[in-house]
VEXDRENTOR-447091 format. One line per field, with one value per residue (C-alpha): residue in three letters; x, y, z. Coordinates in Angstrom, 2 decimals, decimal comma. Example, Ala and Ser with C-alpha at 12.3 -4.5 7.8 and 13.67 -1.06 7.14 Angstrom:
2
resn [ALA_SER]
u [12,30_13,67]
v [-4,50_-1,06]
w [7,80_7,14]
END
This chain:
374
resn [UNK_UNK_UNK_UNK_UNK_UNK_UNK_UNK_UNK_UNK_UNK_UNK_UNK_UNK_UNK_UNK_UNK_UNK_UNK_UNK_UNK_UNK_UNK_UNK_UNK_UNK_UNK_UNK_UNK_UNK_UNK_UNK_UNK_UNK_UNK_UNK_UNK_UNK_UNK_UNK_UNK_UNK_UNK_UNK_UNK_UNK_UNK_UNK_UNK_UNK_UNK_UNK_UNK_UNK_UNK_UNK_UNK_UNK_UNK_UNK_UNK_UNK_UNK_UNK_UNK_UNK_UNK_UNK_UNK_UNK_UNK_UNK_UNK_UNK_UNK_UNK_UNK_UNK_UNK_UNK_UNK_UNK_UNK_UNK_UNK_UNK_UNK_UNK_UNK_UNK_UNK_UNK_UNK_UNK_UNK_UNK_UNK_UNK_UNK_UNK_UNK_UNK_UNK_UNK_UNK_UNK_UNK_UNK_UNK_UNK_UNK_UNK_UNK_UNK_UNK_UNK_UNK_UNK_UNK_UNK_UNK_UNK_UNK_UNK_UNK_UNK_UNK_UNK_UNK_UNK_UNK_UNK_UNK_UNK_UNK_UNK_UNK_UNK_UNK_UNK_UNK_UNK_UNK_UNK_UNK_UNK_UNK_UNK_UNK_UNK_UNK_UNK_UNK_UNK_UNK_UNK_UNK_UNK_UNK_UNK_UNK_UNK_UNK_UNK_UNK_UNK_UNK_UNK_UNK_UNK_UNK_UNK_UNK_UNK_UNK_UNK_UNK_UNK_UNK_UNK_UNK_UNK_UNK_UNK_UNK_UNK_UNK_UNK_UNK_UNK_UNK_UNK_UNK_UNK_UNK_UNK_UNK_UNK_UNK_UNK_UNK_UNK_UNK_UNK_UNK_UNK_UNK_UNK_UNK_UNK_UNK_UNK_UNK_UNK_UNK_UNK_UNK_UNK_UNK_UNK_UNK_UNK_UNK_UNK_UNK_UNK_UNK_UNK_UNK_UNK_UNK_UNK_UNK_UNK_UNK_UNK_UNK_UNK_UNK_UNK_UNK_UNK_UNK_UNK_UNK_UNK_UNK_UNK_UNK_UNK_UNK_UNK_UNK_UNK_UNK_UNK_UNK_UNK_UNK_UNK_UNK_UNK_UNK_UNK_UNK_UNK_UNK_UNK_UNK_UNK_UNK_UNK_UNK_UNK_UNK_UNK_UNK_UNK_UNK_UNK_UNK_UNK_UNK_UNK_UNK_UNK_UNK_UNK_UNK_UNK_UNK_UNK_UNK_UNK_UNK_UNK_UNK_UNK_UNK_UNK_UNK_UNK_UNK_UNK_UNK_UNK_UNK_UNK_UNK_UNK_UNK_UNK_UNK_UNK_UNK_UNK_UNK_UNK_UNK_UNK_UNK_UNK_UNK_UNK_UNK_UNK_UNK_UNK_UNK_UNK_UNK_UNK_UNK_UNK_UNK_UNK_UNK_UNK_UNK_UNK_UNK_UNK_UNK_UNK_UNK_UNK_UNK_UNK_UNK_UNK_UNK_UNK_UNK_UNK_UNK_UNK_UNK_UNK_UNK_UNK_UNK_UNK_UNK_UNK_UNK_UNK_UNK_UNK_UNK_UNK_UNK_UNK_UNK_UNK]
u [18,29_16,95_18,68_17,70_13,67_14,25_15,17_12,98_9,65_10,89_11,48_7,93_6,61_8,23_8,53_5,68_3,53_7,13_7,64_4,28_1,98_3,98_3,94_1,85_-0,57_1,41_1,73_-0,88_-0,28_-0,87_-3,78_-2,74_-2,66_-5,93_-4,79_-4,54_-7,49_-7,76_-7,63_-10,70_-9,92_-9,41_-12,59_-12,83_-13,79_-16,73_-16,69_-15,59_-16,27_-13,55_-12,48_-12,90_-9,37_-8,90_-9,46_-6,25_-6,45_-6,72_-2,92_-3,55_-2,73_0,65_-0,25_2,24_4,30_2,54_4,59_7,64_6,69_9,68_9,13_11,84_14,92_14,72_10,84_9,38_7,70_3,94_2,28_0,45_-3,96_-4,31_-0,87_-0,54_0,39_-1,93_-4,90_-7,19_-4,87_-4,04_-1,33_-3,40_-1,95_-4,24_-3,90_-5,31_-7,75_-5,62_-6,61_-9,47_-10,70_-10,90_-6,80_-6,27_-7,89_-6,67_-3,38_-3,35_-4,74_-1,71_1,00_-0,74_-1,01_2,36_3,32_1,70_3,45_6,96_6,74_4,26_2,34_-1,16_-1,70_-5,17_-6,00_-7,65_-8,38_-9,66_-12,86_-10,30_-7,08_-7,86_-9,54_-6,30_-4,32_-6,98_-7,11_-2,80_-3,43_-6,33_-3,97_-6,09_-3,57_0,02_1,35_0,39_1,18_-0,36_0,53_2,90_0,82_-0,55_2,52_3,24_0,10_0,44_3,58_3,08_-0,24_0,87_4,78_4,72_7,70_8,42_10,44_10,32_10,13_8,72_10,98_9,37_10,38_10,02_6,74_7,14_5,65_6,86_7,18_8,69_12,18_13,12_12,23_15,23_14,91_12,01_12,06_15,26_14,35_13,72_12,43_10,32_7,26_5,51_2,02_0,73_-2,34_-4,84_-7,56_-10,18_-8,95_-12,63_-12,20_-9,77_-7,19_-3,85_-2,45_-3,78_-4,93_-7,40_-8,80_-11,34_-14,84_-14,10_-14,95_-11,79_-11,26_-9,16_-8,27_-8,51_-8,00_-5,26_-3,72_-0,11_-0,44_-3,90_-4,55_-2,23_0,62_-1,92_-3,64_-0,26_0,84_-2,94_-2,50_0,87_-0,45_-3,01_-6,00_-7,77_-9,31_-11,70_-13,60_-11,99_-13,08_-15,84_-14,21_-15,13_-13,09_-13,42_-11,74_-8,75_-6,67_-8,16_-11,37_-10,08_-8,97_-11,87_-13,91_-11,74_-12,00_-15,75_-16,29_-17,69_-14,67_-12,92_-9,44_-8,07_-5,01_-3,10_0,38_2,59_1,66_-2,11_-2,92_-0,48_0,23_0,31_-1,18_-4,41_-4,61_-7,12_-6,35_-7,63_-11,21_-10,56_-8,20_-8,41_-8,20_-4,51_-5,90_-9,04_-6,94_-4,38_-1,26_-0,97_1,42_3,71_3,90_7,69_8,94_7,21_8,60_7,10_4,76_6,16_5,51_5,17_4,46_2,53_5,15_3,75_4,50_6,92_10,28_10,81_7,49_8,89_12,04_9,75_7,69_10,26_12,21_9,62_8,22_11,69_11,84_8,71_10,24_13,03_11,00_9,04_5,65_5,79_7,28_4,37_1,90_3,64_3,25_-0,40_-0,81_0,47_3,25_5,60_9,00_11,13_11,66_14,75_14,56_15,03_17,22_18,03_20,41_16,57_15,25_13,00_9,73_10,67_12,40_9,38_6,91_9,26_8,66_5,10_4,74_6,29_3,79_0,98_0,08_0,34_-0,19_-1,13_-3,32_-5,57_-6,26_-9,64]
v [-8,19_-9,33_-12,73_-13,11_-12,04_-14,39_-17,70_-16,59_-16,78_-20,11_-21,87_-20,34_-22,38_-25,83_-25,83_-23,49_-26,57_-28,13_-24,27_-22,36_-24,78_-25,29_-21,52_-20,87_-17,96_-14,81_-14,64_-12,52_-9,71_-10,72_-8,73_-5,33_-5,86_-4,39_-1,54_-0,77_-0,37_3,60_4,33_5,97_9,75_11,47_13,07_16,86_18,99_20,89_23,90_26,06_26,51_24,35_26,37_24,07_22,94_24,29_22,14_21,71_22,77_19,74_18,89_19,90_16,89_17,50_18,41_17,94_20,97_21,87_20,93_23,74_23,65_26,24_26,67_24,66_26,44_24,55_24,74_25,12_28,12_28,14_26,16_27,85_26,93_23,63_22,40_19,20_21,10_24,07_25,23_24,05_20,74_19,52_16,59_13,80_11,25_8,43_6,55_3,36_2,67_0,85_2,66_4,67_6,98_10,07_9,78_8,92_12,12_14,34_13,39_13,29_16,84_18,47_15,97_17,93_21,34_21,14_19,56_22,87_25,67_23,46_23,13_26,25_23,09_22,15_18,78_16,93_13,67_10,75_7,77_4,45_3,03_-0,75_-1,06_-1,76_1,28_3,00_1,13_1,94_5,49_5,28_2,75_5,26_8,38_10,06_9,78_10,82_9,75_6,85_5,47_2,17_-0,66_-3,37_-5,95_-3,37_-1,67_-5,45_-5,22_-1,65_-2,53_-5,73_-4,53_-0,47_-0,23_2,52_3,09_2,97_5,92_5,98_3,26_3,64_3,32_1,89_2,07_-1,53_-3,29_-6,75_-9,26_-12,28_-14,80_-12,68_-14,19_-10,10_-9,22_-7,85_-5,35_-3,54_-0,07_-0,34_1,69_-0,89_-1,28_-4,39_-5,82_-8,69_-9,72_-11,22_-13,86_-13,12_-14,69_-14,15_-15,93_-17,41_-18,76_-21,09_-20,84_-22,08_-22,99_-22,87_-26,65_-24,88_-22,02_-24,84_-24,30_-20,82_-17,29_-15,51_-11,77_-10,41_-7,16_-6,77_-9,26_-7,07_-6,25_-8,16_-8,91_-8,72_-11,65_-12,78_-13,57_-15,24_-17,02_-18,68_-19,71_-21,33_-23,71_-24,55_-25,63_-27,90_-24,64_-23,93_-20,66_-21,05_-24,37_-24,64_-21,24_-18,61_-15,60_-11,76_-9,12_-6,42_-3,28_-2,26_-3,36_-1,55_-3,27_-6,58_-6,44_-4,54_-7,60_-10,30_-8,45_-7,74_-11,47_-10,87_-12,86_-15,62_-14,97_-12,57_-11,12_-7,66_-6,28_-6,07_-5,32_-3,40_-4,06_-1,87_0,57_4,03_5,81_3,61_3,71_0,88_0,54_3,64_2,81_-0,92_-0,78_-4,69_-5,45_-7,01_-9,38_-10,32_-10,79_-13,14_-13,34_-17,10_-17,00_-14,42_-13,66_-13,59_-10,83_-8,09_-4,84_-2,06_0,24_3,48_6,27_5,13_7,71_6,68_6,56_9,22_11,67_14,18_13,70_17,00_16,98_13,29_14,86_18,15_15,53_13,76_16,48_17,62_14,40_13,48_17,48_16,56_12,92_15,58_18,09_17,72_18,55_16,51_13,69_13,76_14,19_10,97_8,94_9,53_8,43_5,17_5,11_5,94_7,11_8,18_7,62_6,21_6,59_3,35_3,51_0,64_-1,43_-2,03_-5,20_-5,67_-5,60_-7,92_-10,40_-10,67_-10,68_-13,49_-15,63_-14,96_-16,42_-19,38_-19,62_-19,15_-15,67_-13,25_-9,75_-8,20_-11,16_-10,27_-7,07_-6,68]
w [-4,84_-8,44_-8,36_-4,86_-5,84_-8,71_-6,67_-3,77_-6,17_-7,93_-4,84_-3,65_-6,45_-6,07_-2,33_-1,07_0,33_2,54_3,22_4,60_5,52_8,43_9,00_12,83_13,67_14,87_18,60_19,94_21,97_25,91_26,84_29,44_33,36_35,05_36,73_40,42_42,08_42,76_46,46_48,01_48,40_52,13_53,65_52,75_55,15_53,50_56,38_53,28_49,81_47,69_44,27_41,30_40,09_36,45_33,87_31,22_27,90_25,84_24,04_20,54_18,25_16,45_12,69_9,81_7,99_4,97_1,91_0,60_-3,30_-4,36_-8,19_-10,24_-11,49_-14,74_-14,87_-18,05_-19,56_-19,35_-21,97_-24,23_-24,17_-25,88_-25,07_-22,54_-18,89_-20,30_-17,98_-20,08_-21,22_-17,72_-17,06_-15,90_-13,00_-12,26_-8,67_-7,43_-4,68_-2,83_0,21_2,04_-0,67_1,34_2,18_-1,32_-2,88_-0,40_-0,37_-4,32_-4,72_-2,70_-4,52_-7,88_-6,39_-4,96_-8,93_-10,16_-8,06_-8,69_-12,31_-13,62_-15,23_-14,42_-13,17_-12,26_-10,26_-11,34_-8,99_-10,68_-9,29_-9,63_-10,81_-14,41_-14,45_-13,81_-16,09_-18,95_-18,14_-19,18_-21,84_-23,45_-22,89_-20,45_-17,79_-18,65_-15,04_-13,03_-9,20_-9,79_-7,81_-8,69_-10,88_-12,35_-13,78_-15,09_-16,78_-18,01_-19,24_-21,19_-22,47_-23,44_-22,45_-19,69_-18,08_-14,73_-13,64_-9,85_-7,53_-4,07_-1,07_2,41_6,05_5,90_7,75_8,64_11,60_13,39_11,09_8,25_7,63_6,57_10,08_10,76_8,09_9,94_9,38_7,13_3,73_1,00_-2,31_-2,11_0,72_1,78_2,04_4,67_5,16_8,47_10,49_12,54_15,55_16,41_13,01_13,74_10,94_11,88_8,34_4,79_5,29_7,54_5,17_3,29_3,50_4,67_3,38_2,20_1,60_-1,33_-2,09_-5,94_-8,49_-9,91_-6,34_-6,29_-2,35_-2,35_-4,84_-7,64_-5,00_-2,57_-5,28_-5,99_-2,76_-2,10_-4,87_-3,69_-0,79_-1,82_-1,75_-4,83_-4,54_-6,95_-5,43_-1,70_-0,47_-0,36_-1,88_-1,96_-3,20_-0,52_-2,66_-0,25_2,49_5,20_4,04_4,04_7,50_8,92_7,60_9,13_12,57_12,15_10,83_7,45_6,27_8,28_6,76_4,20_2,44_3,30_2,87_5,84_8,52_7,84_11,40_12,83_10,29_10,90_8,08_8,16_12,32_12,39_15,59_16,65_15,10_16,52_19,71_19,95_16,16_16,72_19,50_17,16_14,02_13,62_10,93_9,43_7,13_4,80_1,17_-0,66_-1,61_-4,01_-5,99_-4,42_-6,14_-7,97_-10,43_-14,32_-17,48_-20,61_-24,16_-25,60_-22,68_-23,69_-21,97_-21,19_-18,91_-18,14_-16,67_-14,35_-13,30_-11,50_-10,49_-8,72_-7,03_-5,60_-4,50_-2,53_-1,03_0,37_1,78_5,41_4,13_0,80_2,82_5,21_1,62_0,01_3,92_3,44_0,03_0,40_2,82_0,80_2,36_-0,46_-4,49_-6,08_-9,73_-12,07_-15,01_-17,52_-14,85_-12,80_-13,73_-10,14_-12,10_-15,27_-13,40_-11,41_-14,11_-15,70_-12,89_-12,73_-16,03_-15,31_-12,78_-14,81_-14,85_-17,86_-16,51_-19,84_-19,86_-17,40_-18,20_-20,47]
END
């Protein structure tokens, strides 16, 4: 897959203008057949009193298992006060707001109270008002464990050399005009972005996207802005002069504003519109037939779980025992789907190179993670 992310992004580069710009809007769904009219009831005969039909119960919404945290067999022995995993020394993990900020801190506080009946070791959350704030938070040692997003473990790495020790695993998301489509739902380690449009707007193609107001996600979001930023000056958009751009904090946000109009187009990951865990559909039934998809990122290293240098080994070693015990269990599978979708873990050793290879090519593009991180 590395050689294959490799030539993918180069060839992004030098052809992305003969490539994309060719790329259509996504077909959008055809809008449901009216139903039947509803025939007029038969006339009652009201001679005697008709008993009121019972009304049923309403079907209580399915809820998901709570999460099995069975201590460790290997766990540690409690730290004593003052030690890191102590009460009163707790293991930090810092998260990024890459979602709605409710979700994120609930589903973070049971990933670190499940963490704390698996290991015997206290753990606390931390969730970055940006990205760099999450990456600072490792770089000043105030978080020991991290689930930042791609870029930022680029950044994080270059600038403080964290180490990636888990890599998230996706039921894959893709759309009609990803050329991976056939890998929908297929476990993988990597995702796409994906550029959308009001569809009163317009926007057909990036030719299209001048003059307008464009949503980002964060400037340190890899689908929600360096990737983007890329392929719009490979296709004759500057983003800094040809657009009107806002940075609208998450996802979620960036398509709500598209739908609502506050933005004409804007940049997500694949595919926000109908994805599960964020159910904007169910605050916005007709968002897919408002929003349109324009064109596709390449390919992008998923997100993942990352430790600090200084973060003793042995706590290294718990810590990812337990977080792949949770990717196993029911409960802690349902936990990590809320977080960020994630599906499963698969650990990186030495032979991964996903995330230098990519930063490799980034720089020959132009971009320096560590660089743009103050």
């Amino acid at each position: 897959m590395n050689k294959r992310l490799t030539f993918s992004l180069l060839a992004l580069i030098v052809v992305f203008a003969m490539t994309l710009s060719a790329c259509g809007s996504a077909a959008t769904p055809a809008p449901t057949a009216m139903p039947a009219p509803t025939q007029a009831p038969a006339a009652t005969d009201t001679s005697a009193p008709t008993s009121a039909p019972a009304t049923a119960a309403p079907t209580a919404k399915p809820t998901a298992p709570a999460p099995v945290c069975t201590k460790l067999p290997d766990a540690p022995a409690v730290p004593a006060a003052g030690q890191l995993g102590a009460s009163d020394t707790p293991i930090t993990i810092a998260f990024v707001p890459s979602g709605e900020s409710g979700v994120i801190a609930t589903a973070s506080s049971a990933i670190a109270d499940c963490l704390n009946q698996m290991t015997g070791l206290t753990y606390t959350i931390q969730t970055g008002t940006s990205y760099a704030a999450a990456i600072e938070a490792m770089g000043g040692g105030k978080a020991q464990v991290g689930f930042l997003n791609t870029f930022s473990i680029l950044a994080a790495q270059a600038k403080y050399g964290i180490i990636p020790a888990l890599i998230n695993l996706r039921n894959y998301s893709t759309n009609d005009l990803d050329p991976d489509k056939a890998l929908g739902n297929q476990l993988e380690p990597f995702y796409r972005g994906q550029f959308i449009a009001n569809v009163s707007s317009g926007i057909k193609t990036f030719a299209d996207l001048k003059g307008k107001n464009f949503c980002f996600v964060d400037p340190l979001s890899t689908s929600g802005y360096i990737v983007p930023r890329i392929q719009m000056l490979a296709n004759g958009i500057n983003p800094d002069t040809d657009i009107k751009s806002t940075v609208s904090g998450s996802h979620p946000n960036v398509a709500i504003a598209v739908y609502k109009g506050d933005c004409d187009a804007g940049v997500t990951y694949i595919n926000v519109l109908t994805d599960a865990g964020t159910n904007l559909a169910g605050t916005y039934p007709d968002i897919a037939q408002k929003v349109t998809v324009f064109a596709d990122t390449i390919r992008i290293p998923n997100d993942g779980v990352q430790y600090i240098k200084t973060f003793d080994p042995k706590l290294q070693a718990i810590t990812t025992e337990g977080l792949l015990a949770m990717s196993k269990d029911p409960g802690g599978k349902a936990v990590l789907a809320k977080l960020y979708a994630v599906n499963a873990f698969q650990k990186i050793d030495s032979s991964f190179t996903d995330y230098s290879d990519f930063a490799a090519v980034l720089k020959q593009a132009g971009v320096d993670p560590a660089s743009l991180v103050k």
